[in-house]
Backbone as ProteinMPNN parsed JSONL, in Angstrom:
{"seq_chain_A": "XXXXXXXXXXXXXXXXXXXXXXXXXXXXXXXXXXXXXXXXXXXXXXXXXXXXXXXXXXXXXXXXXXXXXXXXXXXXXXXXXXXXXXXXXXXXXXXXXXXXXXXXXXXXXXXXXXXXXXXXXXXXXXXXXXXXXXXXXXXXXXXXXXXXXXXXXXXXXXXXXXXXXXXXXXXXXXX", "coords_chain_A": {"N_chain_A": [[-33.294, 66.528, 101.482], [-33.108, 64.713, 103.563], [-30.434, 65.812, 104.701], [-30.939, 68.161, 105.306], [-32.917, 67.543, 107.583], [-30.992, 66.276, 109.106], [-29.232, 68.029, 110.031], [-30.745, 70.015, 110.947], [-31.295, 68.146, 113.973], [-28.653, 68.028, 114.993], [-27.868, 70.795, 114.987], [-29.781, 71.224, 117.084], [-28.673, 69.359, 119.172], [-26.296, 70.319, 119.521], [-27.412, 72.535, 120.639], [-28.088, 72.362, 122.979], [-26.114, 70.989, 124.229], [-25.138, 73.244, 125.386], [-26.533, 74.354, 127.362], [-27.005, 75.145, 130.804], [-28.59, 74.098, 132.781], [-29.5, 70.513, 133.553], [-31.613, 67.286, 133.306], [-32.169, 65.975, 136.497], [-29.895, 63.628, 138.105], [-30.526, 59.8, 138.055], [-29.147, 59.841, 140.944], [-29.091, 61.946, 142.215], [-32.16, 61.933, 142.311], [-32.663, 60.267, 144.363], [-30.884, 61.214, 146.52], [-32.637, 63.57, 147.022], [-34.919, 63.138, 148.314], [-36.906, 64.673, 149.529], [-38.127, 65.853, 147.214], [-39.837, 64.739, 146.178], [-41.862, 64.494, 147.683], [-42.439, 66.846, 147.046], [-42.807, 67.508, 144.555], [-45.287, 65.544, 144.756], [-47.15, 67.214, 146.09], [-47.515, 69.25, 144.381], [-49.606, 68.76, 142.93], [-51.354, 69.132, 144.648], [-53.884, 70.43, 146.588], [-52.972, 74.097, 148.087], [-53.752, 76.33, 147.585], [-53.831, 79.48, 149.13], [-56.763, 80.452, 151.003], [-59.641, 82.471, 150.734], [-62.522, 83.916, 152.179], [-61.486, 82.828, 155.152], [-59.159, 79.822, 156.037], [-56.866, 77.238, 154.29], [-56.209, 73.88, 154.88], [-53.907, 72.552, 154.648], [-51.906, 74.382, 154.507], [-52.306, 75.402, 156.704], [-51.742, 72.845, 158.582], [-49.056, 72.595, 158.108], [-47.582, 75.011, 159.557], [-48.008, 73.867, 162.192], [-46.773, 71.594, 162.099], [-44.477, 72.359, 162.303], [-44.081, 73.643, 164.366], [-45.555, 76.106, 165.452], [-48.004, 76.201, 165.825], [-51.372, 76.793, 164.817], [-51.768, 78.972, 162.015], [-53.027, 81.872, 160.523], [-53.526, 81.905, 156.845], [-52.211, 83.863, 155.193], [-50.054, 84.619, 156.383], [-46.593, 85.028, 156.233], [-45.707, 81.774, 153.983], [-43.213, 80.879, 153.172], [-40.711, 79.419, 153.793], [-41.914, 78.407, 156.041], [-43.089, 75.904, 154.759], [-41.201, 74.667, 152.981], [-39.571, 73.603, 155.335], [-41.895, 71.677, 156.6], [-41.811, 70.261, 154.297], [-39.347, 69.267, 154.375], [-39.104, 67.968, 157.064], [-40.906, 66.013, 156.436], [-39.902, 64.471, 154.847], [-37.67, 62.86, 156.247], [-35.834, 64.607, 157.216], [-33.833, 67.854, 159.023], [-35.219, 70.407, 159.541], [-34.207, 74.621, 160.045], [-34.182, 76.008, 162.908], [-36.008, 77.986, 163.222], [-38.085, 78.046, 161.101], [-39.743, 78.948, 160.096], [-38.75, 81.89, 159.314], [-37.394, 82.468, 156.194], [-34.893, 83.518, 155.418], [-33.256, 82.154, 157.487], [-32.646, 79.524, 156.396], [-30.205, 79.947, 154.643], [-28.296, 80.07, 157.326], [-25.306, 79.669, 158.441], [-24.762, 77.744, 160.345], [-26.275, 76.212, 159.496], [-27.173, 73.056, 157.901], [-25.241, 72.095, 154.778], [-23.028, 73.784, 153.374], [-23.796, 74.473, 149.638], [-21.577, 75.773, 146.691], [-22.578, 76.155, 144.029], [-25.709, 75.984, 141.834], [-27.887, 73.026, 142.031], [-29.881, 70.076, 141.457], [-32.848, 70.406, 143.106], [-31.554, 70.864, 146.054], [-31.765, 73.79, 147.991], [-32.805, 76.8, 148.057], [-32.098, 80.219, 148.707], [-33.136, 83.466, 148.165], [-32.713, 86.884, 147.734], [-35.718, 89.084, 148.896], [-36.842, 92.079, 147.192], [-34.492, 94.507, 148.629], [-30.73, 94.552, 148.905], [-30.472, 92.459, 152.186], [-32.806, 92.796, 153.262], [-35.953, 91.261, 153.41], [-36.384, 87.736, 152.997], [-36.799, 85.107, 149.985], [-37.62, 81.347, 150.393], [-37.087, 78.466, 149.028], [-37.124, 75.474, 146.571], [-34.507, 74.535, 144.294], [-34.981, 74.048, 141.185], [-34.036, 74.321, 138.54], [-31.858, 75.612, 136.17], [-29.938, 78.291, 134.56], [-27.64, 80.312, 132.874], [-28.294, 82.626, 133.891], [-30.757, 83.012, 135.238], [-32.194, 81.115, 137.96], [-34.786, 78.563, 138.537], [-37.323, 78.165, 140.855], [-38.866, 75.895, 142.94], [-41.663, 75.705, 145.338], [-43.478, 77.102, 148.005], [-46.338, 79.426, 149.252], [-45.812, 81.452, 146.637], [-47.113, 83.077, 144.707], [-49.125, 82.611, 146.304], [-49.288, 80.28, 146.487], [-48.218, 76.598, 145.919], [-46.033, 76.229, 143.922], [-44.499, 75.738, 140.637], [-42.424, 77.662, 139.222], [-40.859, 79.843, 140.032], [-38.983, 82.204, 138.652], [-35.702, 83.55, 139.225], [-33.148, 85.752, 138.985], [-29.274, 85.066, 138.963], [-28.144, 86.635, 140.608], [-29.409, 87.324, 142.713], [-28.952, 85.638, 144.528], [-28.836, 84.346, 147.99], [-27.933, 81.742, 149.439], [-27.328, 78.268, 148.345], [-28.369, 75.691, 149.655], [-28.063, 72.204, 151.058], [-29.847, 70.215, 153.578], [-29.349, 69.043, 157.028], [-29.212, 65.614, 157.716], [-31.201, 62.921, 158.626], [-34.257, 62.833, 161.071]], "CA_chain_A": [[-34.21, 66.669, 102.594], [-32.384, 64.023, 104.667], [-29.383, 66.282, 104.925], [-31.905, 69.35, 106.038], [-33.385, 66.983, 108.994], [-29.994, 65.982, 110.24], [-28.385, 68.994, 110.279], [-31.671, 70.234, 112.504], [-30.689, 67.617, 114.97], [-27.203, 68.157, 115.155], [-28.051, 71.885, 115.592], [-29.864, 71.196, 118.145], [-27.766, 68.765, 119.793], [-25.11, 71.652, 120.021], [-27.737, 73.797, 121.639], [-28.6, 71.761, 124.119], [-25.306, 70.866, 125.171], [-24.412, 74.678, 125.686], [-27.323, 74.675, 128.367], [-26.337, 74.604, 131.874], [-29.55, 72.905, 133.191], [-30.022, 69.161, 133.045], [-32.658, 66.477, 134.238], [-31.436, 65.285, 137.318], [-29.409, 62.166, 137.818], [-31.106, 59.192, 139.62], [-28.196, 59.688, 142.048], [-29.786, 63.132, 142.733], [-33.28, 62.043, 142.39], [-32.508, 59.616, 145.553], [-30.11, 62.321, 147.941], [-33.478, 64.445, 147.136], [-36.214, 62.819, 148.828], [-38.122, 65.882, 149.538], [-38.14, 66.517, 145.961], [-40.531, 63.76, 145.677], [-43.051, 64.98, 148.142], [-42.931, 68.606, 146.684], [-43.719, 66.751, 143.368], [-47.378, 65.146, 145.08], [-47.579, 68.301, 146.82], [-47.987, 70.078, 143.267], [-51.167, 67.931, 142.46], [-52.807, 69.005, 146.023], [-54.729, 72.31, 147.081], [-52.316, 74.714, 148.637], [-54.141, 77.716, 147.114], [-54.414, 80.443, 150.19], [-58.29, 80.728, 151.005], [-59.98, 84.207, 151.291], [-62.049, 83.837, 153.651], [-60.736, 81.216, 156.142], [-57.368, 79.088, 155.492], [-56.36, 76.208, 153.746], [-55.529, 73.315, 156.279], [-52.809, 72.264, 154.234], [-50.905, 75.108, 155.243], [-52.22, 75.582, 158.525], [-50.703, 71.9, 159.086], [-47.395, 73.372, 157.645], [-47.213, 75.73, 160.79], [-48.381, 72.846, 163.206], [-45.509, 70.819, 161.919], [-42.969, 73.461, 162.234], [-44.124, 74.464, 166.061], [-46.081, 76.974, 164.877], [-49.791, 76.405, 166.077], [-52.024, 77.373, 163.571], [-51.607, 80.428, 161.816], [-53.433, 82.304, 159.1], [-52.267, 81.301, 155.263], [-52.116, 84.957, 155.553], [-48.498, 84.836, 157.133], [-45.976, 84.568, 155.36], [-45.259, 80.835, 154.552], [-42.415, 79.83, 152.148], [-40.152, 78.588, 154.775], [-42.734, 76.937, 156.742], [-43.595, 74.832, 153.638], [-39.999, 73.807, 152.993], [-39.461, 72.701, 156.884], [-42.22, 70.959, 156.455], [-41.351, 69.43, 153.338], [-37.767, 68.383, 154.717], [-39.834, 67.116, 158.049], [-42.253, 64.839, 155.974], [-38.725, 63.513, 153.844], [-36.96, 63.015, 157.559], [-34.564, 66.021, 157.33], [-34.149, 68.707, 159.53], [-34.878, 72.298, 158.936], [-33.568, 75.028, 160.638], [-34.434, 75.74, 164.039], [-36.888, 78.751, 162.915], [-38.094, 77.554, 159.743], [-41.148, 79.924, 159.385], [-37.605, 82.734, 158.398], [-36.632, 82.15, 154.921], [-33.821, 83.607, 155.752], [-32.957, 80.881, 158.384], [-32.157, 78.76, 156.02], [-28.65, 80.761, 154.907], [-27.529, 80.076, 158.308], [-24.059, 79.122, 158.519], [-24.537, 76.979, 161.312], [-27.667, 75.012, 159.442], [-26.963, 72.45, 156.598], [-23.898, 72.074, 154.217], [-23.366, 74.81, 151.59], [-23.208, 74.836, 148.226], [-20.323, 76.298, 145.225], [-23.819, 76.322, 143.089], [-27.13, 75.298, 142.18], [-27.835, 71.472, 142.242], [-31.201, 69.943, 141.884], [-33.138, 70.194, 145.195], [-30.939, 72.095, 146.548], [-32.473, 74.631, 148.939], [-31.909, 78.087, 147.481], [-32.726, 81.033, 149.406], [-33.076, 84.339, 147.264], [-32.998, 88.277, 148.248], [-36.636, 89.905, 147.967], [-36.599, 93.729, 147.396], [-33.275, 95.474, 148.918], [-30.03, 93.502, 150.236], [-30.483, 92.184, 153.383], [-34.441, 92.758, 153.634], [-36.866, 89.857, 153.382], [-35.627, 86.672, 151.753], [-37.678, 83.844, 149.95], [-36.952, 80.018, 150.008], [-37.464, 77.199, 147.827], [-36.004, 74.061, 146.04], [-33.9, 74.589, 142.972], [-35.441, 72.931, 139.732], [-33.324, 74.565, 137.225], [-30.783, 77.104, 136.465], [-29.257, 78.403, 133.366], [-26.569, 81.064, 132.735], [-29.212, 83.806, 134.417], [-31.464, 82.522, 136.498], [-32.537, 79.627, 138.653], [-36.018, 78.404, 139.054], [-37.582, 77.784, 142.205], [-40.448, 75.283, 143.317], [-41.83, 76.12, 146.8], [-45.136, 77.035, 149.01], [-46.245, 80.67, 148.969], [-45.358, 81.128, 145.42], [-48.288, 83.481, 144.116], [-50.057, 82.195, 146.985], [-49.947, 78.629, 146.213], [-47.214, 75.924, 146.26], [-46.243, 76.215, 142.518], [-42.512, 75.06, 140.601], [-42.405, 78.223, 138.259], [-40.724, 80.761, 140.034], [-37.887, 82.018, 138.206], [-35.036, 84.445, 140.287], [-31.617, 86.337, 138.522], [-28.645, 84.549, 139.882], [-27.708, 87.743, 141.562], [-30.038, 87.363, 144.254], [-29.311, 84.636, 145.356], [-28.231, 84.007, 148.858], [-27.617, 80.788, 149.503], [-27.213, 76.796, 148.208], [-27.786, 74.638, 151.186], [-28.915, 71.084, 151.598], [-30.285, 70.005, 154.736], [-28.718, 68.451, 157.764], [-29.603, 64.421, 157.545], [-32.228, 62.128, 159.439], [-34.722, 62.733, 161.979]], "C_chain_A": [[-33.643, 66.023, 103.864], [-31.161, 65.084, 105.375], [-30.168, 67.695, 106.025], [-31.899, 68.829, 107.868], [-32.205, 66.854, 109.274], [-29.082, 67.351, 110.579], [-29.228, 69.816, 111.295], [-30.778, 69.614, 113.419], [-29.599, 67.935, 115.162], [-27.216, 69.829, 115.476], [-28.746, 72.206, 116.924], [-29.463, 70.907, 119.337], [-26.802, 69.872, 120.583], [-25.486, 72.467, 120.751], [-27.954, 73.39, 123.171], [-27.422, 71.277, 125.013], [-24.581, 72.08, 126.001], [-25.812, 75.016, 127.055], [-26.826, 74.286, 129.172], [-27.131, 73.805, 132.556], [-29.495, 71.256, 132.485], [-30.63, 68.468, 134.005], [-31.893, 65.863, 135.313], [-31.036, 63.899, 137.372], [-30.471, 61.355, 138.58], [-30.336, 58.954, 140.905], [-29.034, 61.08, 142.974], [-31.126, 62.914, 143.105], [-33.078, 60.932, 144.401], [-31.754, 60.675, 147.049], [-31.188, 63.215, 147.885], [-34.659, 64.155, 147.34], [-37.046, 63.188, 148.972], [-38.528, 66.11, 148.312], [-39.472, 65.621, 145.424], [-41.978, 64.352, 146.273], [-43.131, 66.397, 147.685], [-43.332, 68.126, 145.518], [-44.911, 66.513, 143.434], [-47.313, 66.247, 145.325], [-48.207, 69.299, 145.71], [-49.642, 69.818, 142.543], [-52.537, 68.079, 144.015], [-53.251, 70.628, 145.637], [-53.808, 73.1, 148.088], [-52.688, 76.062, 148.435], [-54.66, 78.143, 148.445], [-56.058, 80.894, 150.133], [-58.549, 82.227, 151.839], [-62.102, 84.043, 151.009], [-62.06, 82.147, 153.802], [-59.129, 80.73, 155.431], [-57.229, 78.025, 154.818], [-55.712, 75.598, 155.095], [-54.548, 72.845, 155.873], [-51.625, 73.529, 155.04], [-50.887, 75.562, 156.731], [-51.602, 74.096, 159.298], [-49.09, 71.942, 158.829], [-47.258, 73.976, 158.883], [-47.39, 74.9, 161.817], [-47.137, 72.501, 163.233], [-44.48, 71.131, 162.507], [-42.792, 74.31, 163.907], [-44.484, 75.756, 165.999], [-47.597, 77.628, 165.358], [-50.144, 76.717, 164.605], [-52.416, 78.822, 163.031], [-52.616, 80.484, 160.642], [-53.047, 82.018, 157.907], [-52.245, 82.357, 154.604], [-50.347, 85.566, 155.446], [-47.809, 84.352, 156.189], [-45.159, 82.822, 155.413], [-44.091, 79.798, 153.598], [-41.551, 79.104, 153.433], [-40.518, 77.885, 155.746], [-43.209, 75.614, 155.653], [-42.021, 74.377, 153.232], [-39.733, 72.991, 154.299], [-40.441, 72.068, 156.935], [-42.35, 69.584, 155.14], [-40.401, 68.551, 154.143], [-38.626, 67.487, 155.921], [-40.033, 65.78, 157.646], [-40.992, 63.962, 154.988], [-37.642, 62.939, 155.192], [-35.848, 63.864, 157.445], [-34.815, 67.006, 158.462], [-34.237, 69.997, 159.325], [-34.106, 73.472, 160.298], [-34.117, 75.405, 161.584], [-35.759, 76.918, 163.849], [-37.545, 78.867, 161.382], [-38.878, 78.874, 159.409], [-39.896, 81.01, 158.701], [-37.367, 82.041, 157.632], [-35.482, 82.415, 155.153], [-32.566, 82.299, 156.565], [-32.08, 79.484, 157.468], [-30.667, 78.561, 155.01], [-27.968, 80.553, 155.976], [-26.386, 79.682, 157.891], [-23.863, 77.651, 159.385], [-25.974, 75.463, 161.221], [-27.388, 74.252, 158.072], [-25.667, 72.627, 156.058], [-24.226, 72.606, 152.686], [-22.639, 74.614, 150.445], [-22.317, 75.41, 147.145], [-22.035, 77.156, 144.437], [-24.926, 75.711, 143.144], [-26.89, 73.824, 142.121], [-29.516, 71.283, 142.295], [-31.857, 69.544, 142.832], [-33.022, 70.373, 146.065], [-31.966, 73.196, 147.256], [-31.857, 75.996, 148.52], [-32.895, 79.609, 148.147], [-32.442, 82.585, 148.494], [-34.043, 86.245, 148.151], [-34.453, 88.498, 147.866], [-36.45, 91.342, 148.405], [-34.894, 93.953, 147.58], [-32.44, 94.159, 149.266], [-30.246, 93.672, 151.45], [-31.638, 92.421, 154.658], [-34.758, 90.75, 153.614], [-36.079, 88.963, 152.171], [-36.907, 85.87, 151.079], [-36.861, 82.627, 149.895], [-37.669, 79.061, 149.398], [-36.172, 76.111, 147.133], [-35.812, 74.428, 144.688], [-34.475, 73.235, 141.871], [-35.079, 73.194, 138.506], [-32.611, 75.479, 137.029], [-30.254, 77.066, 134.495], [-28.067, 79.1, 133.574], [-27.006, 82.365, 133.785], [-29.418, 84.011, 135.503], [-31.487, 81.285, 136.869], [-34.304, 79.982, 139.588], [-35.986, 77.638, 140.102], [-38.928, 77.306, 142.33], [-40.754, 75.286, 145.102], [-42.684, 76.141, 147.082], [-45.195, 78.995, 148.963], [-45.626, 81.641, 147.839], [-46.78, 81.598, 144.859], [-49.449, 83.015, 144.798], [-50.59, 81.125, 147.303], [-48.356, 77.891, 146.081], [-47.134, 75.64, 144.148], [-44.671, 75.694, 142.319], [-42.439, 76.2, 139.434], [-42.224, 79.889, 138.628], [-39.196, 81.231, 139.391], [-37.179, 83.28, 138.843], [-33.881, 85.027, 139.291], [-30.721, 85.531, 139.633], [-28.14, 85.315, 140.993], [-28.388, 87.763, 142.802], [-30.312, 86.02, 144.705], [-28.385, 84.742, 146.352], [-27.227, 83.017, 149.355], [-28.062, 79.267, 148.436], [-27.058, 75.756, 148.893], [-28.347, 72.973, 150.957], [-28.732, 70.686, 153.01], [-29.838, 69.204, 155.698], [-29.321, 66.797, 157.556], [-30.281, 63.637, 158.813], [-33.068, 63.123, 160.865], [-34.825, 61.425, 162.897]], "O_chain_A": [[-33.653, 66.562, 104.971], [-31.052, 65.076, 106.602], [-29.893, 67.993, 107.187], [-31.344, 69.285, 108.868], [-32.083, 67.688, 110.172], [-28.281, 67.384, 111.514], [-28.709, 70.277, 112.312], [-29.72, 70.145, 113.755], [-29.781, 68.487, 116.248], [-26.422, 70.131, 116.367], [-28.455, 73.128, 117.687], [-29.614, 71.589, 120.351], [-26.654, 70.14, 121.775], [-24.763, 73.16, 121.466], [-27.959, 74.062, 124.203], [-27.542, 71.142, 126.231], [-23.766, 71.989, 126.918], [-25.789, 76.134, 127.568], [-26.136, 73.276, 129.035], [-26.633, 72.779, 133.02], [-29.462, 70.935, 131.297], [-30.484, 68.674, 135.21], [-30.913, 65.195, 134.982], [-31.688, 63.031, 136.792], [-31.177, 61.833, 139.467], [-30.668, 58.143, 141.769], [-29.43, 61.054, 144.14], [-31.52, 63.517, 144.103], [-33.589, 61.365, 145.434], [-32.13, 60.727, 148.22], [-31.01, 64.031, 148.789], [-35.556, 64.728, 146.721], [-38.103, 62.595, 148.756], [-39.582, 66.746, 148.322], [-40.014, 65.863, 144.346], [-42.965, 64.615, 145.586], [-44.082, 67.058, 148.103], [-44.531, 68.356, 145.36], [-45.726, 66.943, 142.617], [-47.523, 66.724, 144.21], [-49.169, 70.026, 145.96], [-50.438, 70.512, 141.91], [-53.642, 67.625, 144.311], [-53.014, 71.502, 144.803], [-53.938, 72.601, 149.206], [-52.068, 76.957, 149.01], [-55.606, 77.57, 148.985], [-56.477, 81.631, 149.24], [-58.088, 82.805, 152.823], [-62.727, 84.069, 149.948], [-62.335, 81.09, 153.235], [-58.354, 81.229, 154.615], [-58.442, 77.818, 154.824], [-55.074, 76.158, 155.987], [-53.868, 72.5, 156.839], [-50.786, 73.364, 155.926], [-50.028, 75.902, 157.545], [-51.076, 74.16, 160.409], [-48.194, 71.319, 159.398], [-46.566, 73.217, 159.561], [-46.669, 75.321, 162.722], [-46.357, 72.888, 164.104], [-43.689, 70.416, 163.121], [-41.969, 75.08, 164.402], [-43.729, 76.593, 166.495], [-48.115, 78.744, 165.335], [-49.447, 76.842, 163.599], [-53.21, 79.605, 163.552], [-52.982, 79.527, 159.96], [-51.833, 81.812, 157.911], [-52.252, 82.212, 153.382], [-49.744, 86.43, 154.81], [-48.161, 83.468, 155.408], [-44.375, 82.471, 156.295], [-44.073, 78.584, 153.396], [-42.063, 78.098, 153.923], [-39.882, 76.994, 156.309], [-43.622, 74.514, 156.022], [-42.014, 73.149, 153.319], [-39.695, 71.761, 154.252], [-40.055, 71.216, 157.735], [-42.813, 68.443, 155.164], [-40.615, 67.391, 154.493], [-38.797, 66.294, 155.673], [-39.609, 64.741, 158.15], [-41.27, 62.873, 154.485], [-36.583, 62.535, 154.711], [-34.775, 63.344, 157.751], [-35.963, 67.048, 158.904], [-33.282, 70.661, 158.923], [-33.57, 73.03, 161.315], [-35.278, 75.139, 161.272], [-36.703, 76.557, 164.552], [-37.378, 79.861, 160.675], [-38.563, 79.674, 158.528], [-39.975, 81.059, 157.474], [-37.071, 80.889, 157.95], [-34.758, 81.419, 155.124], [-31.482, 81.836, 156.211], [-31.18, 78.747, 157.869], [-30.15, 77.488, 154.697], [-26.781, 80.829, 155.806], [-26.415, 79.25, 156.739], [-23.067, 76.743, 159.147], [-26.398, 74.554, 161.934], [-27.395, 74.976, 157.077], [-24.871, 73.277, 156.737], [-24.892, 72.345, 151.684], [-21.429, 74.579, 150.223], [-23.184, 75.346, 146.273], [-22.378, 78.338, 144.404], [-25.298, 75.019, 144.093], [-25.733, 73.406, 142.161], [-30.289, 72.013, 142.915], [-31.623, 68.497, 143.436], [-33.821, 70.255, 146.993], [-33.097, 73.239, 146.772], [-30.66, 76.267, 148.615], [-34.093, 79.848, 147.995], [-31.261, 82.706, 148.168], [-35.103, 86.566, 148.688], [-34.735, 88.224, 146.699], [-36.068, 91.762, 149.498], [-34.123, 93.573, 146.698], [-32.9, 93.1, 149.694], [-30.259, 94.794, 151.954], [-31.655, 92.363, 155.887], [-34.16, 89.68, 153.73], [-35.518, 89.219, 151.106], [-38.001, 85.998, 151.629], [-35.697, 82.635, 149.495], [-38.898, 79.017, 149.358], [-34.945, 76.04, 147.193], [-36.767, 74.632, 143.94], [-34.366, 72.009, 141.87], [-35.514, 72.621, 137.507], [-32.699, 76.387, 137.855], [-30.251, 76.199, 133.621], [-27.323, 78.63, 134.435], [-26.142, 83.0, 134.39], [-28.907, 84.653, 136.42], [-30.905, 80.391, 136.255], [-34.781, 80.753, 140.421], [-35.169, 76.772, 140.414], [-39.937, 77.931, 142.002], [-39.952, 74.832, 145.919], [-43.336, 75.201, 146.626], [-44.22, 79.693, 148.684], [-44.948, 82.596, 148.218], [-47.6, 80.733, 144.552], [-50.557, 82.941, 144.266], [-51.603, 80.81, 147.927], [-47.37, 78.624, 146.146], [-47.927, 75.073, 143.396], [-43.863, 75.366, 143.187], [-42.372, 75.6, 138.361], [-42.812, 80.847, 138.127], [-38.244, 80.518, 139.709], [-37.966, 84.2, 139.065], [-33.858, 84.135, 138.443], [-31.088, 85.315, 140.788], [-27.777, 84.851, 142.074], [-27.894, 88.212, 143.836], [-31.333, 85.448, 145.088], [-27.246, 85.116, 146.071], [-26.051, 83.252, 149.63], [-29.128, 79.302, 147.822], [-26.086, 75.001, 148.923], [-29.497, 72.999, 150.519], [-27.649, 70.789, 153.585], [-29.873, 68.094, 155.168], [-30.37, 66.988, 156.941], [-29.817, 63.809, 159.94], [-32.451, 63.973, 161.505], [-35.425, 61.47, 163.971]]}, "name": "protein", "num_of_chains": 1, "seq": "XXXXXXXXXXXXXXXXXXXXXXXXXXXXXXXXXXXXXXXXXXXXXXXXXXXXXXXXXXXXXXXXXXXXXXXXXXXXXXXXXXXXXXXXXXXXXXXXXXXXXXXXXXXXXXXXXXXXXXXXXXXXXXXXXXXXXXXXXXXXXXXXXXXXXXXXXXXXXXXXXXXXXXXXXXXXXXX"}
């Protein structure tokens, strides 16, 4: 029976080292400051209200130089720029574009994923609408994404094909 149970473990062991995801370091958990406030942020109300708005996200567009918009509009990349904001980072000069945050000329890019990482991902056709969000896991496939506008709500359980992904950026440093 002993021999049974260890040979479990040890099978598992093996599987687990053949995964490409792992829990982030605390070297990572520290260069990912935002990662902390998108963490509380998961325990608030971000669910889009029908009718009226959620002021959570209508302070997302405030933040971002935005005024107050509908939670209507589309708002993954206003909810990351205001993430990075509220961690002192800067986002990119038009945050409300997902896209925007692919720039070339915004942040320092990535090889691959990384946790926290800012990962911007094709929706529909190449070189249509993008979405953005923070990398929270990746395998051989895909890579999950935790973000704002995310089924309408600021959720960590979107999962993407690596193929569409755009970019791997993290964010320029201090406000």
């Amino acid at each position: 029976m002993w021999n049974r149970i260890l040979n479990f473990f040890m099978d598992l062991l093996s599987y687990m080292s053949k995964l490409e995801h792992r829990p982030p370091s605390p070297q990572e958990v520290v260069t990912t400051p935002w990662m902390r406030i998108f963490e509380q942020d998961l325990l608030k109300d971000w669910k889009e209200r029908s009718p009226g708005d959620n002021p959570n996200i209508q302070a997302a567009f405030e933040m971002c130089g935005y005024g107050r918009r509908s939670d209507e509009t589309a708002w993954c990349g206003v909810y990351v720029g205001y993430t990075l904001y509220r961690a002192g980072f800067y986002p990119p000069s038009e945050p409300a574009w997902a896209r925007h945050y692919s720039n070339p000329e915004w942040g320092t890019k990535l090889d691959g994923p990384q946790y926290g990482c800012i990962v911007n991902v094709e929706r529909g056709t190449a070189g249509g609408s993008s979405h953005v969000g923070f990398c929270l896991s990746w395998d051989s496939k895909y890579v999950r994404i935790g973000g704002g506008n995310q089924s309408n709500n600021v959720t960590d359980n979107y999962k993407v094909p690596l193929s569409k992904v755009i970019s791997y950026k993290l964010p320029p440093r201090g406000i």
